[in-house]
N, C-alpha and C positions, 0 to 999 in steps of 0.2 A: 504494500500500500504506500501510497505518495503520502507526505505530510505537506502538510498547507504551507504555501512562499511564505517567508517576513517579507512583510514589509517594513523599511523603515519612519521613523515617526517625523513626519513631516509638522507636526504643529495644527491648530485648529482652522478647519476649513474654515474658506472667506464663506459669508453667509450672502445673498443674493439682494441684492438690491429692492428695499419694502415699501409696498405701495399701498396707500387706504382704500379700503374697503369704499362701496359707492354708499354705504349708509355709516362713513365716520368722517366726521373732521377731515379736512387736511393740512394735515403738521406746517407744510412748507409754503402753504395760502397766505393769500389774505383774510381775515377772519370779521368778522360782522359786514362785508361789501351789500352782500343783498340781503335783503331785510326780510325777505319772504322764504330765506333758505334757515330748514326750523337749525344747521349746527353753527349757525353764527351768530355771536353775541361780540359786541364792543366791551363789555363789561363781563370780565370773568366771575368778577365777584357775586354778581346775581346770578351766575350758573352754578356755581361753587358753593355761595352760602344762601341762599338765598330765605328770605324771611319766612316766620314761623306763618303759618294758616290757620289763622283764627285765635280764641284763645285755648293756648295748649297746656296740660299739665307741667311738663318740664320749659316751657317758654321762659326765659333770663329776661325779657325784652324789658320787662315793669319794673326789674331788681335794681335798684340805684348803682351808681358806676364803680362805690369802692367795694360792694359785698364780694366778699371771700366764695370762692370758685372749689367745689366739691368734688371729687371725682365720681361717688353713690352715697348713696344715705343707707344708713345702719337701718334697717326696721326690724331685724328679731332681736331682741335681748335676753339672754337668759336672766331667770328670776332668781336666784342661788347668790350669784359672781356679778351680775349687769354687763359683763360682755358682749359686746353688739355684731350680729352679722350680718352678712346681704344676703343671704338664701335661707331658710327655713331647714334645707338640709344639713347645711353648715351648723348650725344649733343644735338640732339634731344628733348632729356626730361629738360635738361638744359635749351635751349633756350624758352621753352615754361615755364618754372617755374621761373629762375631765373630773366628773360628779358620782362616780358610779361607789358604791360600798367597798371600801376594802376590808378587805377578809383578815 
């Protein structure tokens, strides 16, 4: 039986020149020119952030500009310790490891 040629390691092939899809952006455009074309916007930031709809549970928009910025809010607390978590399973797993009888 033949064994398979080396080849030698040439390094990473060149990738082929990418072109956009007809339903994305194009990178190398002009970008808001026609107004009736729904991927252009002059303004990224209204595509990017664009404001809350309506009034929303988590909406910042009401909160004054110095309020302190939260990553989640604690809602289960254990009743024992007062340790707070984001899931109910995380309490959960708490209560049974942290609180449990020793023997």
């Amino acid at each position: 039986m033949k064994g398979k040629k080396k080849r030698d390691a040439t390094g990473l092939p060149e990738l082929p020149a990418a072109r956009p899809l007809p339903h994305e952006a194009n990178p190398g455009g002009t970008e808001g020119v026609d107004a009736a074309w729904p991927g252009g916007s002059s303004n990224l930031g209204e595509v990017i952030n664009p404001e809350p709809e309506g009034d929303t549970t988590y909406s910042t928009k009401d909160l004054p500009a110095d309020a302190p910025r939260v990553e989640f809010v604690d809602a289960f607390v254990c009743d024992k310790c007062g340790q707070a978590f984001a899931t109910e399973a995380l309490l959960n797993v708490h209560r049974r490891t942290a609180h449990r009888p020793r023997a």
